[in-house]
N, C-alpha and C positions, 0 to 999 in steps of 0.2 A: 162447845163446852165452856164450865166459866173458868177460870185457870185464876189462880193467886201467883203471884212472883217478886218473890224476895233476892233483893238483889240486882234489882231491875234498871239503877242508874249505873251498874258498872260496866265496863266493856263486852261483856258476854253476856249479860244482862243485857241489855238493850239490843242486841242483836237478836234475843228472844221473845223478847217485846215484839219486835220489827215482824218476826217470822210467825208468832202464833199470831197476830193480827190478821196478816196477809193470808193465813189458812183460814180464817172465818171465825174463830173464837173471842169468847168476851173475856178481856185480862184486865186484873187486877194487879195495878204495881204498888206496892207498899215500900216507901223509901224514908228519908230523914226527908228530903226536902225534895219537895213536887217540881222546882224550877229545875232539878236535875236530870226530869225525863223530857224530851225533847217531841215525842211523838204526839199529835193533836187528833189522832185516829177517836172517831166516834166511838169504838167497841174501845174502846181503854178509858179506864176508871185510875185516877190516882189515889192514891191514899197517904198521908204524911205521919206517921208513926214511928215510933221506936219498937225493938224487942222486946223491952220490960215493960212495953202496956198491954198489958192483956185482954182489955176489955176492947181495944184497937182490934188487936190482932183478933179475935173473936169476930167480930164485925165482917172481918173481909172474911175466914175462913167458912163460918157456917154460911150453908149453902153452896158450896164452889163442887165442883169435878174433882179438880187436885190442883198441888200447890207445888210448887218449883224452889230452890234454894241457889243461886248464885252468888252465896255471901261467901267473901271471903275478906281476910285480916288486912293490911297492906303491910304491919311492922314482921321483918326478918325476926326479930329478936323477946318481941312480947307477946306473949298468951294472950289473945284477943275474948277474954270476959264474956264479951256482950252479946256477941255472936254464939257461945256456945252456950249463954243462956235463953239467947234467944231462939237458939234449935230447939232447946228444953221446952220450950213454953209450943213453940209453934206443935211441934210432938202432942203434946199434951192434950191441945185445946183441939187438934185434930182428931184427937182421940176420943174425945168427949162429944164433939161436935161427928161423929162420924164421917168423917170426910177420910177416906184408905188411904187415896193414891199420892203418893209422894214422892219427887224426884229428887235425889244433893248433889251436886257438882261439887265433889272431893277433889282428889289425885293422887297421879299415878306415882307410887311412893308409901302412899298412906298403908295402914295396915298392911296384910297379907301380898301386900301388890310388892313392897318391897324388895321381898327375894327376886322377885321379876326381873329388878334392876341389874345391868350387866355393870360389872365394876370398872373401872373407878368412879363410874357415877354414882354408883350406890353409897362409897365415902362420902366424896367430894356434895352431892345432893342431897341423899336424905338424910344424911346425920351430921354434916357440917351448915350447908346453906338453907336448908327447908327444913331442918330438924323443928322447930316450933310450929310453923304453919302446919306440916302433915302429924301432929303429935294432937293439935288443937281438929282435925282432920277425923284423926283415930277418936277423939272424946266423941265428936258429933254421931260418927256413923258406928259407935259404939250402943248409944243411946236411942239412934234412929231400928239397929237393929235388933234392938231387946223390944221394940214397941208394937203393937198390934195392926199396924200398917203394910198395905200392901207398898214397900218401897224400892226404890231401885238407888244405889249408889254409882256416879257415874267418875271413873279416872280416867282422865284425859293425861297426855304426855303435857309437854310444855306448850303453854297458850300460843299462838303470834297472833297478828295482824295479816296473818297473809291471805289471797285470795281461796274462795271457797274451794275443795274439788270434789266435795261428795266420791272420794275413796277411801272413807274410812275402816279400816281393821278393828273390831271389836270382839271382844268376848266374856266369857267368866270363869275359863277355866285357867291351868295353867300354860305358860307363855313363855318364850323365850324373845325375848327384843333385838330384833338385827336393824344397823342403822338408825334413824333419824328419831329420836322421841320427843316432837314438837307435832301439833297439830292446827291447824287455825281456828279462831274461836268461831266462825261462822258456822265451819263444820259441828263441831261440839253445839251449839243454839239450835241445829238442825235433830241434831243426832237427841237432844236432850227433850226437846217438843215430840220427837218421834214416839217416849215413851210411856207417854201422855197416856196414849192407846194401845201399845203394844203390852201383850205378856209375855214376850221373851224372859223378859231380863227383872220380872215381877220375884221378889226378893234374895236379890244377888246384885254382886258389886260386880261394873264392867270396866274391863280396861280399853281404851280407847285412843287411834294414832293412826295418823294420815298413810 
């Protein structure tokens, strides 16, 4: 399949790179700057673009399978603009451009997942430490789900670094959280290429934790 992926120089980004590769698929990474994907894989196409070219993003989107979204903000404290207009546009042109399938790497926090949260994380994280990022979170998949796309929004617990284990716990209903809400992002790269093909989780938001 040809896959577009936005967000492809970041840490869970690139680990999705790595993994739709290795599955046989043709990716497309759209980034600010091409020296930040690493991988020389023949089936990878880079593309160096911003969110607010359209005629860019147009380019990689018509004709693809589906498109992936591992953008996120890095500031604690600012509403990240560009990205949520970049969701706008990529929405858009996918729309126009008939291409359905869409995956967004949210989290677990954002909209409805909140109550989820067992307290004092639910202070302390979503409305003191992450209160912008899952706010700017809620605008995306706000937008992704009023759209004509078949999409799946995906919440992951807390990113690491830690080794893979393919035991992840997912769903889209509602939840009760015991113990640990970290996941590794290997897991999530796996779980988020899984849905490429899958219609489980074909427009519904999942939560997602080792």
């Amino acid at each position: 399949m040809k896959i577009v992926i936005f967000g492809a120089s970041g840490k869970t980004g690139s680990l999705l790179v790595d993994e739709a590769l290795s599955a046989g698929h043709a990716v497309t990474a759209y980034v600010r700057r091409p020296e930040s994907v690493k991988s020389k894989h023949p089936s990878l196409k880079v593309v160096a673009g911003y969110l607010n070219e359209k005629d860019k993003l147009r380019s990689v989107i018509s004709g693809s399978d589906a498109c992936i979204s591992t953008l996120g903000g890095a500031s604690l404290t600012k509403h990240n603009t560009a990205i949520i207009e970049g969701i706008d546009n990529i929405v858009s042109i996918m729309e126009e451009e008939k291409v359905t399938r869409f995956i967004y790497l949210s989290s677990f926090g954002a909209g409805d997942s909140r109550k989820y949260m067992p307290q004092p994380f639910r202070f302390f994280i979503a409305d003191i430490m992450l209160r912008i990022p899952l706010a700017d979170h809620k605008t995306n998949e706000d937008r992704i789900t009023k759209s004509q796309l078949d999409w799946t929004i995906v919440r992951p617990g807390g990113l690491t670094d830690g080794t893979k284990t393919d035991h992840m716990k997912h769903g889209s209903g509602e939840t009760k959280i015991k113990g640990s809400l970290r996941i590794p992002r290997s897991d999530v790269a796996t779980f988020l290429l899984d849905q490429v093909t899958s219609k489980e989780y074909v427009n519904k938001s999942v939560w997602l934790f080792d």
